[in-house]
TORKOL-4160 file (C-alpha; in steps of 0.2 Angstrom, whole numbers, padded with zeros to 4 digits, m for minus):
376
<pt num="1" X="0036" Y="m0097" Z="0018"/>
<pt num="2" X="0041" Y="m0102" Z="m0001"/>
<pt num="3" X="0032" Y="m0106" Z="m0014"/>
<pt num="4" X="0035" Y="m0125" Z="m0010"/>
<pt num="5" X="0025" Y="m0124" Z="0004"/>
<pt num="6" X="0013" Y="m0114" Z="m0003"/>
<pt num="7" X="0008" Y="m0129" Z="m0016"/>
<pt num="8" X="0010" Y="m0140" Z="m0002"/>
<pt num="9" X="m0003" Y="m0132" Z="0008"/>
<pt num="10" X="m0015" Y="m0132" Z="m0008"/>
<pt num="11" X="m0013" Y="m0154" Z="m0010"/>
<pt num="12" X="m0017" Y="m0150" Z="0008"/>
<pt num="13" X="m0034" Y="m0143" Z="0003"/>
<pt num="14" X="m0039" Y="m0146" Z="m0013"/>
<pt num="15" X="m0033" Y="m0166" Z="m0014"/>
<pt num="16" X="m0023" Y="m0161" Z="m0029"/>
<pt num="17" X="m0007" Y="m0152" Z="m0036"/>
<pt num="18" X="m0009" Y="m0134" Z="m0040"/>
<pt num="19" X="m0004" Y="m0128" Z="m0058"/>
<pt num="20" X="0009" Y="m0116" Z="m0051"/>
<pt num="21" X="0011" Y="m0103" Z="m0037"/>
<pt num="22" X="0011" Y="m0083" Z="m0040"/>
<pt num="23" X="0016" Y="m0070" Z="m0030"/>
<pt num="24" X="0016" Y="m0054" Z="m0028"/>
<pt num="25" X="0025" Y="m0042" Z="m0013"/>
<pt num="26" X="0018" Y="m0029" Z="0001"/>
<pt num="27" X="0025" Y="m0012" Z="0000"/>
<pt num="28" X="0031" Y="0004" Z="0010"/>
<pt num="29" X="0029" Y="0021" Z="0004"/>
<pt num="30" X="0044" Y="0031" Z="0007"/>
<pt num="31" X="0034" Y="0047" Z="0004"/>
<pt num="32" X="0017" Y="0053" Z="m0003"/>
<pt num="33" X="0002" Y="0049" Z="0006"/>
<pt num="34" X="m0017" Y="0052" Z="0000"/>
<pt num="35" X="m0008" Y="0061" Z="m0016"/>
<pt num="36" X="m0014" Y="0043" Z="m0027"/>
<pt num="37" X="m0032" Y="0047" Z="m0024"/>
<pt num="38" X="m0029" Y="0064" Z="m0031"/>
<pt num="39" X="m0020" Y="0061" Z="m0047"/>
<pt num="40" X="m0003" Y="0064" Z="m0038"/>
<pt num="41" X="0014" Y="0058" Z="m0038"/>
<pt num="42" X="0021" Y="0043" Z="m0024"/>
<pt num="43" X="0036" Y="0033" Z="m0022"/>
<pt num="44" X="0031" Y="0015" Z="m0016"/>
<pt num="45" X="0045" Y="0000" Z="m0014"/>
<pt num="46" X="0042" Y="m0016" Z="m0012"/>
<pt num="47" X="0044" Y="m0024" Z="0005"/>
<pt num="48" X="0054" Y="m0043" Z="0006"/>
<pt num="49" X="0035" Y="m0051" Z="0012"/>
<pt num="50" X="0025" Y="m0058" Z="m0001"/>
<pt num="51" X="0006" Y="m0065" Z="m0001"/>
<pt num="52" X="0009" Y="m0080" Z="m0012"/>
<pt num="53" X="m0005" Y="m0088" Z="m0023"/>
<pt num="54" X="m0005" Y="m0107" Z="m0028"/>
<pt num="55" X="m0021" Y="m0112" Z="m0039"/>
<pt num="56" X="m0028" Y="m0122" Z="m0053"/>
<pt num="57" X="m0038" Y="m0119" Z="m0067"/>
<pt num="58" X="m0059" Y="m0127" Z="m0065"/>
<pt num="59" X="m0072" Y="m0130" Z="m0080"/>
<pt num="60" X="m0086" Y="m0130" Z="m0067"/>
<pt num="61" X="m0089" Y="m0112" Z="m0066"/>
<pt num="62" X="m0084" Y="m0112" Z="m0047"/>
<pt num="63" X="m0073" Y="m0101" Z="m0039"/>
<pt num="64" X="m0063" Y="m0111" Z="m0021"/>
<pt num="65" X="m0055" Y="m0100" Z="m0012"/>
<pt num="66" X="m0044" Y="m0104" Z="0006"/>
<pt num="67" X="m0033" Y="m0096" Z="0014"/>
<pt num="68" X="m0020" Y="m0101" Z="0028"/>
<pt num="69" X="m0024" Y="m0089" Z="0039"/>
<pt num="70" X="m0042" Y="m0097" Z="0042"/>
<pt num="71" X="m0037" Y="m0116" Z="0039"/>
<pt num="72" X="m0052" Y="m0128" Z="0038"/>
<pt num="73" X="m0063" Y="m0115" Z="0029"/>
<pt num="74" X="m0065" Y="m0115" Z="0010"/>
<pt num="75" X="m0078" Y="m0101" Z="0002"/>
<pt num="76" X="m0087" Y="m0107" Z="m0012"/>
<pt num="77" X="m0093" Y="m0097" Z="m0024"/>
<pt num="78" X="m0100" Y="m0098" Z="m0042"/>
<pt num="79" X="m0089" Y="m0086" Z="m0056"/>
<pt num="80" X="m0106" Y="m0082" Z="m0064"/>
<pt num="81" X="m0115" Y="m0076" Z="m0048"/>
<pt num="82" X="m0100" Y="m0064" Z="m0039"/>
<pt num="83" X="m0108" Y="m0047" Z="m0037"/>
<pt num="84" X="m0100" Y="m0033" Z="m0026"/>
<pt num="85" X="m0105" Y="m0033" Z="m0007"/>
<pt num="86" X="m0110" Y="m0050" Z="m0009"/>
<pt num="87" X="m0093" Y="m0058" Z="m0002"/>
<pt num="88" X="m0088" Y="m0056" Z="0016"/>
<pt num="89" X="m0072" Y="m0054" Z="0024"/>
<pt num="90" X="m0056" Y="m0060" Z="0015"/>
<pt num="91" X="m0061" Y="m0070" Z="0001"/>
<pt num="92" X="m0068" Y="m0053" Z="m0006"/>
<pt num="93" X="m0053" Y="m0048" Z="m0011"/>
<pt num="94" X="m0047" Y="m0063" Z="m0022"/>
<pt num="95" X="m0068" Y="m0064" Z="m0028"/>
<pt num="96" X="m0070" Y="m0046" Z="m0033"/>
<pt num="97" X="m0052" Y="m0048" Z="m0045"/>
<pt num="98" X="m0061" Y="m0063" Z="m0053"/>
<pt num="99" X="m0075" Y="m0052" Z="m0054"/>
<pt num="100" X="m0064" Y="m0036" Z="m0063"/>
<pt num="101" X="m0056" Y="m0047" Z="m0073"/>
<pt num="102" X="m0073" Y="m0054" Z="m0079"/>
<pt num="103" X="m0082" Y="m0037" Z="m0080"/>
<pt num="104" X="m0068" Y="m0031" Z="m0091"/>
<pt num="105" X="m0070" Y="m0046" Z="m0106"/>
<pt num="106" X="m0057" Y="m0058" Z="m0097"/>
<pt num="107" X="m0065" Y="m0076" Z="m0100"/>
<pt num="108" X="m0062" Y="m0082" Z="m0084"/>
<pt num="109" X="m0079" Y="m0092" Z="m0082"/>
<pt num="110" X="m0070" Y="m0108" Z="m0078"/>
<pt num="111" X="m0066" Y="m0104" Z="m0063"/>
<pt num="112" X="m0051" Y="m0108" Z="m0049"/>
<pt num="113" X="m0044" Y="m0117" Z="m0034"/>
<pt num="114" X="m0034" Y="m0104" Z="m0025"/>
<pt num="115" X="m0025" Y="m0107" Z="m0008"/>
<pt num="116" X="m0017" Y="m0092" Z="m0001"/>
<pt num="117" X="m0001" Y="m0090" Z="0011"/>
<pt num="118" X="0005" Y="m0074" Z="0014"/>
<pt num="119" X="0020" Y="m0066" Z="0026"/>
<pt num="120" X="0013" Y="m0046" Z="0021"/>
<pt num="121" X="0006" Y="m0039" Z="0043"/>
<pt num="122" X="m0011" Y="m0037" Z="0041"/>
<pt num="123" X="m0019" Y="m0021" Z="0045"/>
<pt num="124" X="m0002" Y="m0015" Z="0045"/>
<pt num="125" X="m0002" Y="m0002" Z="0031"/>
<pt num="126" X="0010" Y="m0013" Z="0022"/>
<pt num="127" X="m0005" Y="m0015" Z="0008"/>
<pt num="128" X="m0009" Y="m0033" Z="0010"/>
<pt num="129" X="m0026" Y="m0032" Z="0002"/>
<pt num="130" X="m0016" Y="m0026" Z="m0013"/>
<pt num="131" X="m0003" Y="m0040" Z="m0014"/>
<pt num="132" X="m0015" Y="m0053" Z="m0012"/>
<pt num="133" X="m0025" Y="m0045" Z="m0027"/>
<pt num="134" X="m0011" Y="m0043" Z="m0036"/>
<pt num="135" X="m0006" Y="m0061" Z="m0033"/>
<pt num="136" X="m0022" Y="m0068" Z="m0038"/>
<pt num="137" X="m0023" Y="m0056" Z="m0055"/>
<pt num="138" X="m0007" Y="m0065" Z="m0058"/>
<pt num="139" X="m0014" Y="m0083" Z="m0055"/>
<pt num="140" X="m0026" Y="m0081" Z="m0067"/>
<pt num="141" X="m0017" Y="m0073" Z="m0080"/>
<pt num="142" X="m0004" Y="m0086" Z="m0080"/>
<pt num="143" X="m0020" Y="m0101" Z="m0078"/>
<pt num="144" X="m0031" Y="m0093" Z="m0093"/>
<pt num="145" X="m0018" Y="m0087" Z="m0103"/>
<pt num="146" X="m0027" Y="m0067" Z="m0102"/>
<pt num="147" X="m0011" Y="m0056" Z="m0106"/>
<pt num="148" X="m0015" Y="m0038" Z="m0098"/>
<pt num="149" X="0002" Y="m0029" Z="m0094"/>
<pt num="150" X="0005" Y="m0027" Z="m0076"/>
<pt num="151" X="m0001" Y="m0008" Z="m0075"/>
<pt num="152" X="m0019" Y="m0017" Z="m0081"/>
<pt num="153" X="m0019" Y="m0030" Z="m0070"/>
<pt num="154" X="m0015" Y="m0017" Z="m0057"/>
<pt num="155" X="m0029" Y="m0007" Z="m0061"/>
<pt num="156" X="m0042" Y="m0022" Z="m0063"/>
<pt num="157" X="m0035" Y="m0026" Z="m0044"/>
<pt num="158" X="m0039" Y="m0008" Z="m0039"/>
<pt num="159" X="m0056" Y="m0007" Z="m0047"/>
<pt num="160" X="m0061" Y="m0024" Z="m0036"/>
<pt num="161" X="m0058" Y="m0014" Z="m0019"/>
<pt num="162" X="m0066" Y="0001" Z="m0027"/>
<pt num="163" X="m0079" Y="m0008" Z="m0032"/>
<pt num="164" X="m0082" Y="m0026" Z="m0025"/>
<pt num="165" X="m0075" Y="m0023" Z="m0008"/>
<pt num="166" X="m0081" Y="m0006" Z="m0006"/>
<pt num="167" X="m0065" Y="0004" Z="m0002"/>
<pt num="168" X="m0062" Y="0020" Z="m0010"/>
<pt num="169" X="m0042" Y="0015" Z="m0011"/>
<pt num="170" X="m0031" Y="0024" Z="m0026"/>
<pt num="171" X="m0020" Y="0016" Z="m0037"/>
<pt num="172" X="m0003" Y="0014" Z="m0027"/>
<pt num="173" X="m0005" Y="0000" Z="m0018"/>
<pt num="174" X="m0007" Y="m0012" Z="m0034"/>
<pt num="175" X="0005" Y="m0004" Z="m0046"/>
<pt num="176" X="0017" Y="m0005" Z="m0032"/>
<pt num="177" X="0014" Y="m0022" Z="m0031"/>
<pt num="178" X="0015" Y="m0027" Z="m0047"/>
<pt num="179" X="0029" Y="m0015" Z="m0055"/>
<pt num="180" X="0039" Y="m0012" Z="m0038"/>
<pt num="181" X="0059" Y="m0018" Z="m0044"/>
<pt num="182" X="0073" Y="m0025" Z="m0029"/>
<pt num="183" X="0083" Y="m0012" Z="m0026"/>
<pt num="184" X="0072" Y="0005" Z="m0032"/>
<pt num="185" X="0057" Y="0016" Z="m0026"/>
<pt num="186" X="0044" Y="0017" Z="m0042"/>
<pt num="187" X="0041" Y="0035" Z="m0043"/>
<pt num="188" X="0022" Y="0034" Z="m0050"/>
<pt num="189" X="0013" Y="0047" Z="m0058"/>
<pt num="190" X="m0005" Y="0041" Z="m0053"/>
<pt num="191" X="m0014" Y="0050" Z="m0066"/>
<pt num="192" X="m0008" Y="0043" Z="m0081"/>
<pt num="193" X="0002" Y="0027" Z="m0073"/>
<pt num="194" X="0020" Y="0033" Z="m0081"/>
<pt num="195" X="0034" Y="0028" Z="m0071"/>
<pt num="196" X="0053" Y="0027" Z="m0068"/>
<pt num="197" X="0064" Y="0015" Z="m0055"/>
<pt num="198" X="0074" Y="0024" Z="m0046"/>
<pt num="199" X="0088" Y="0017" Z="m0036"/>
<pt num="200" X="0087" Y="0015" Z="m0019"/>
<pt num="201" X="0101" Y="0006" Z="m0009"/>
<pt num="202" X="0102" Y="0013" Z="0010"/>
<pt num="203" X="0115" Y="0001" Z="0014"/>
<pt num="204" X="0126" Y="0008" Z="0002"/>
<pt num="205" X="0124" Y="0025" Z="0006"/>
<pt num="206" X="0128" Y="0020" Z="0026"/>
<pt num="207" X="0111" Y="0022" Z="0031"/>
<pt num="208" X="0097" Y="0010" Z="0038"/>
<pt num="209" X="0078" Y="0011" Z="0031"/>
<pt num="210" X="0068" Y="0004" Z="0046"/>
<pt num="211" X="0048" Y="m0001" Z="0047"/>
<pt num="212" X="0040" Y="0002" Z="0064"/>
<pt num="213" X="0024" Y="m0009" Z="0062"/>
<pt num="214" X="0015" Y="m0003" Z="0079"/>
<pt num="215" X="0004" Y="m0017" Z="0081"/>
<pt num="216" X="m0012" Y="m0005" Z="0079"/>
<pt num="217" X="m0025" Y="m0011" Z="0067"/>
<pt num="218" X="m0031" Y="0003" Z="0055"/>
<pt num="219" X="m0046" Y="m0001" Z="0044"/>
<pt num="220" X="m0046" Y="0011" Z="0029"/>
<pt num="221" X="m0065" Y="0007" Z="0024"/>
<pt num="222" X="m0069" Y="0013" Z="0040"/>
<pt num="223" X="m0076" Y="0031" Z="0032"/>
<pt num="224" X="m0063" Y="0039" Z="0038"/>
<pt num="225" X="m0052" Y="0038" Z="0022"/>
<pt num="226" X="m0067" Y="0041" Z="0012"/>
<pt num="227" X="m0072" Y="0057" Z="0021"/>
<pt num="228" X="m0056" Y="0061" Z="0016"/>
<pt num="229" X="m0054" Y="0059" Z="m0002"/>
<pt num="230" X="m0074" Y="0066" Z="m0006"/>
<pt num="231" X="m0065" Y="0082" Z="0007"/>
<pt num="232" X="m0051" Y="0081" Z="m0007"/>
<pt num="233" X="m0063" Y="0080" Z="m0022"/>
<pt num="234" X="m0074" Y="0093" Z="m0015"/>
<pt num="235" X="m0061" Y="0106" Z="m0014"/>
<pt num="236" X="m0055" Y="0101" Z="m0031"/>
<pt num="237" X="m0072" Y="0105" Z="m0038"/>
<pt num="238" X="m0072" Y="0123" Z="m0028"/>
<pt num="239" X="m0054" Y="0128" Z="m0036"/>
<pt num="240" X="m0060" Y="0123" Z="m0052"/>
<pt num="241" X="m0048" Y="0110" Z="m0056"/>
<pt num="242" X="m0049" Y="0092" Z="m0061"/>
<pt num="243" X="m0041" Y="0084" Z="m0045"/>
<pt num="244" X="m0028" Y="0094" Z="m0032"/>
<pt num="245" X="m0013" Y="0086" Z="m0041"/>
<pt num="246" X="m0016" Y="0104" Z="m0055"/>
<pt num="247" X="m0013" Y="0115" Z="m0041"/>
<pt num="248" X="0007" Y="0119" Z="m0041"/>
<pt num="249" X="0015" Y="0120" Z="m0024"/>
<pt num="250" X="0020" Y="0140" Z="m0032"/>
<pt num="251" X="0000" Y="0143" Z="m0032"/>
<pt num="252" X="m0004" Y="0135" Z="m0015"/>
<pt num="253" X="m0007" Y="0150" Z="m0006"/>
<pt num="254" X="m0017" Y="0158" Z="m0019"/>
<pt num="255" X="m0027" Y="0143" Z="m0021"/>
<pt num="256" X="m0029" Y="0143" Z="0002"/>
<pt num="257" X="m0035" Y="0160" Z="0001"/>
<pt num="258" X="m0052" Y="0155" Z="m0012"/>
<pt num="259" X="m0055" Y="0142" Z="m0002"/>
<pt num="260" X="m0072" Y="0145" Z="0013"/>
<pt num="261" X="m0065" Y="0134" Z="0028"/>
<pt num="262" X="m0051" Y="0127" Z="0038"/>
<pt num="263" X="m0055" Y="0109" Z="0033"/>
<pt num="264" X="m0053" Y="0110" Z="0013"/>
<pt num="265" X="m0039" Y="0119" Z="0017"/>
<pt num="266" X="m0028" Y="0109" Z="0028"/>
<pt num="267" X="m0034" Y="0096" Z="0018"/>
<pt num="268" X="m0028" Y="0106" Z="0000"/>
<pt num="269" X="m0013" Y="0110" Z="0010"/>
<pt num="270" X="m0008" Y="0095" Z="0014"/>
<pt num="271" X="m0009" Y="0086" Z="m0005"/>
<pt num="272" X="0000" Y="0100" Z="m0013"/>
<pt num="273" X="0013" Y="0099" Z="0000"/>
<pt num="274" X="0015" Y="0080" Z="0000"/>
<pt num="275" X="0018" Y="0081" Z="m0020"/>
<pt num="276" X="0030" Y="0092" Z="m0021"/>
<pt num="277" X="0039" Y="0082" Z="m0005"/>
<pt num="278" X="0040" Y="0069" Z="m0018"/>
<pt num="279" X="0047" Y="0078" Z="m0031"/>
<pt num="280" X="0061" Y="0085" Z="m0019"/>
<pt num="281" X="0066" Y="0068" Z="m0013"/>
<pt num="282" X="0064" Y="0058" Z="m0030"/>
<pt num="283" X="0078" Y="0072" Z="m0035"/>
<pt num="284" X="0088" Y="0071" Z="m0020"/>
<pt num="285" X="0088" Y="0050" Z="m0022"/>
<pt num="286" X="0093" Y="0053" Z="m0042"/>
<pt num="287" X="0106" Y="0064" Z="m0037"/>
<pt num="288" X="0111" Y="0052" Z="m0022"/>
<pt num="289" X="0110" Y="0062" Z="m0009"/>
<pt num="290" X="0100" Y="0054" Z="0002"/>
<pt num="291" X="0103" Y="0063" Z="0020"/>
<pt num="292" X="0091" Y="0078" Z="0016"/>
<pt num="293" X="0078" Y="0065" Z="0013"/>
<pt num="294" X="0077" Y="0064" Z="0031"/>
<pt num="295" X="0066" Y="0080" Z="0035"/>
<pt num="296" X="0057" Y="0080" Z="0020"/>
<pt num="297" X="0049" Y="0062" Z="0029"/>
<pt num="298" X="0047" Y="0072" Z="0044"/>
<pt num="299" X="0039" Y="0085" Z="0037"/>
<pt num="300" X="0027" Y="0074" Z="0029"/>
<pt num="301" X="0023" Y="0067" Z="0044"/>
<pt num="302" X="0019" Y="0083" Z="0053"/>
<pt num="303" X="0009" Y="0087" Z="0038"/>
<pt num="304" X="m0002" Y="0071" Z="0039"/>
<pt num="305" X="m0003" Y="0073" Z="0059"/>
<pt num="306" X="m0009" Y="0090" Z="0059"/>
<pt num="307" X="m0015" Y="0093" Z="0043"/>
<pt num="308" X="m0027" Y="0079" Z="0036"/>
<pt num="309" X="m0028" Y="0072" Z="0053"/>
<pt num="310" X="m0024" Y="0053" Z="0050"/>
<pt num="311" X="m0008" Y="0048" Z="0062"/>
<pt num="312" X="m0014" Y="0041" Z="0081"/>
<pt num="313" X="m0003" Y="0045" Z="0097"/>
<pt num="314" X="0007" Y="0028" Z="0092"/>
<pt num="315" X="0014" Y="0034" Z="0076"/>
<pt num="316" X="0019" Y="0051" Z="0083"/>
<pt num="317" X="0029" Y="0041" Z="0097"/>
<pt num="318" X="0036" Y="0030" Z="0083"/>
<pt num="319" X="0042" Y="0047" Z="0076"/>
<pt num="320" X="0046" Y="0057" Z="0089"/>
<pt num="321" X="0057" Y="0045" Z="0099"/>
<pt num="322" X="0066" Y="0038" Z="0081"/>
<pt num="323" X="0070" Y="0058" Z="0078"/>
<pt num="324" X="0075" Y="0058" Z="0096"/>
<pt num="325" X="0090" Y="0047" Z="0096"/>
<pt num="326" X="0097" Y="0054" Z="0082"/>
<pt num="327" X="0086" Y="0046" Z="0066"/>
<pt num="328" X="0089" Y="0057" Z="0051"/>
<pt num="329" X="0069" Y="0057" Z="0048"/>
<pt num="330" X="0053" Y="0048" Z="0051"/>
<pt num="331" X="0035" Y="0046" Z="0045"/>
<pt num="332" X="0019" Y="0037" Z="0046"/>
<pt num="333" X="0018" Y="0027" Z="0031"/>
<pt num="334" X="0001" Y="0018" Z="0024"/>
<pt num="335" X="m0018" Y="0026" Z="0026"/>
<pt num="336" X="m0015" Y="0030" Z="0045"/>
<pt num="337" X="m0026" Y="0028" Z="0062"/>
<pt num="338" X="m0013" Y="0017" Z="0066"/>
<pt num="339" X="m0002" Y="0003" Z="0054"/>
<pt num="340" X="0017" Y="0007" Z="0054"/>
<pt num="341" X="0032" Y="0021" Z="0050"/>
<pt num="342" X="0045" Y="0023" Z="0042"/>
<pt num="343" X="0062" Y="0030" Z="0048"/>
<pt num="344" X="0079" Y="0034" Z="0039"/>
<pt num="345" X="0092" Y="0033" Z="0050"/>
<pt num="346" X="0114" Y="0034" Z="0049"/>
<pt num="347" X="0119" Y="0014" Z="0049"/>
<pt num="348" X="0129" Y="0019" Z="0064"/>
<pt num="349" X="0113" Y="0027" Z="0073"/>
<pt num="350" X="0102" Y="0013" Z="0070"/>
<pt num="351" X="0104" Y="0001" Z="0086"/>
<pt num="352" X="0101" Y="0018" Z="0096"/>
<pt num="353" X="0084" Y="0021" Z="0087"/>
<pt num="354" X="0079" Y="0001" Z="0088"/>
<pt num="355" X="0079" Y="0004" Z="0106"/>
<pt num="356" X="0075" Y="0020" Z="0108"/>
<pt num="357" X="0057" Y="0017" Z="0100"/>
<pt num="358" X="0052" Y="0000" Z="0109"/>
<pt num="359" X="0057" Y="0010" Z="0125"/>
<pt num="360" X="0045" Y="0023" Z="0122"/>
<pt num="361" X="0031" Y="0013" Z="0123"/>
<pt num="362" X="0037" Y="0004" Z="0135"/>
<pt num="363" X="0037" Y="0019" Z="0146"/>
<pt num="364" X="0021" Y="0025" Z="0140"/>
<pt num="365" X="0013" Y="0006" Z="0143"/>
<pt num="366" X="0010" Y="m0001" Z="0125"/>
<pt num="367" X="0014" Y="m0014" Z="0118"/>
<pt num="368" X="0031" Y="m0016" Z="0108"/>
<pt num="369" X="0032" Y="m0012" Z="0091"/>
<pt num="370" X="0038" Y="m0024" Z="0078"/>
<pt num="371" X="0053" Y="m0018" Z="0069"/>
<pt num="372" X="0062" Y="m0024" Z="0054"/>
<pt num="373" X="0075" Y="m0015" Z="0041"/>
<pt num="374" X="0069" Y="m0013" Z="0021"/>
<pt num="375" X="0084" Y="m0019" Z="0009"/>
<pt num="376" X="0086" Y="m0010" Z="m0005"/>
């Protein structure tokens, strides 16, 4: 897909030529899961798929919206009228950026044409509801002139999922698809939005960073995310603190112990634990030693399984058989209940893990996984 046929596929449509085509990535998160929606720290990179946005400005007040991926239907909606809940399926996503952008003083009220072509897996946790409302906050900033800084039109995207589509989602998603660099990890501090690139080149290093997409759908507004985060927010409220991300990893075991149950507990345990993974393998990436990386993922990924319960007995295989034929580490990636993993593995160990994995499930009767190397 390019951005050729992208504005091809919008004459298609629309009968006309398209004012430009914007696009914006999917990502993977190398490490620090459900640490966003706690005020924590993550480090997202931007994967090679894009979701890719051709439009043109209206002075009709109507908003058109098409994507490939349901060719034949267009959704129709006036600017003046988009009210959360009010727009099914897809088209909520690119509606309820229209609808931030306008909520926050943005004149938008011409409305757009937008056709939509994107490569980002769906349901994959590869965070293609955040690329395409990145990519949409980027088509209409460069229709109606609006001028936010990516970090704001990040933060408009996250606020229509919040509150348009209805998912509780944190900030990663869209700052890593609109600040993620080729060739780094964006080390994000999602409380503040300060951030540093730092580099990350496996190849150069002799290793191989795979995606394990396991073909299972996950659905993050399916209460299961948001149970979590108000489990999270609770227990912030009974340790007295703003959100987990103030409780240091030195005061974890201090913090357990005032704690009344098991659940807040895992669930504390596993947030404080996940941010201070990040720290460790944002300094072992800046002082490029990558190996130790490794069980740090693994660990993670033990932490998310047993801990805040959100892996599935797919993504355990994934990690189980990558770490058994010799990866160096491997985690779930994304919100979990199914979507994809990641595994670090030695250049010369990859082919071994590529079909180690697909072998596993076809010994335990699933489908094959999709699998695909990350450049750096």
């Amino acid at each position: 897909m390019s951005a050729a046929e992208a504005a091809a596929g919008f004459a298609a449509v629309y009968g006309t030529a398209c004012e430009g085509v914007w696009e914006a990535p999917g990502r993977v998160n190398l490490i620090g899961e459900y640490t966003d929606v706690n005020d924590g720290f993550v480090l997202p990179m931007a994967l090679p798929h894009r979701t890719r946005v051709a439009a043109a400005a209206r002075t009709d007040g109507l908003l058109r919206l098409h994507s490939a991926a349901a060719p034949g239907t267009v959704s129709e909606l006036a600017v003046a009228g988009l009210a959360p809940g009010a727009v099914p399926g897809w088209a909520a996503y690119p509606a309820g950026v229209v609808w931030a952008l306008r909520e926050a003083g943005h004149d938008v009220s011409g409305g757009a044409d937008l056709h939509v072509e994107s490569e980002v897996p769906v349901g994959a946790g590869l965070s293609s509801s955040a690329a395409l409302e990145v990519a949409t906050a980027l088509a209409l900033d460069g229709l109606y002139g609006l001028g936010p800084a990516r970090p704001e039109l990040a933060r408009l995207a996250q606020r229509a999922e919040n509150a348009f589509v209805g998912v509780p989602c944190g900030i990663m998603d869209q700052m890593a698809s609109a600040c993620c660099t080729e060739g780094h990890v964006l080390h994000l501090d999602t409380r503040d939005l300060s951030w540093r690139q730092i580099p990350f080149d496996p190849a150069a290093w002799g290793l191989r960073l795979l995606v394990v997409d396991t073909g299972v759908k996950h659905e993050v507004g399916d209460g299961e995310y948001a149970r979590r985060r108000e489990g999270c927010e609770a227990a912030a409220r009974a340790l007295g603190v703003r959100a987990l991300r103030d409780i240091a990893y030195e005061e974890l075991d201090a913090a357990l112990a005032r704690l009344p149950g098991p659940g807040a507990r895992a669930l504390v345990r596993h947030v404080v634990g996940e941010n201070h993974r990040v720290e460790q393998v944002a300094a072992l990436l800046e002082a490029g030693d990558p190996r130790p990386v490794g069980p740090l993922l693994t660990a993670g990924h033990a932490s998310l399984r047993d801990d805040f319960a959100v892996s599935c007995a797919e993504l355990d295989l994934v990690v189980a058989a990558a770490c058994g034929a010799g990866a160096l580490g491997a985690r779930m990636t994304g919100a979990g209940f199914g979507g994809s993993a990641v595994v670090l593995v030695e250049e010369a160990d990859a082919e071994a893990v590529e079909k180690a994995v697909p072998a596993a499930f076809e010994a335990a009767g699933l489908r094959a996984p999709r699998i695909f190397a990350v450049p750096g």
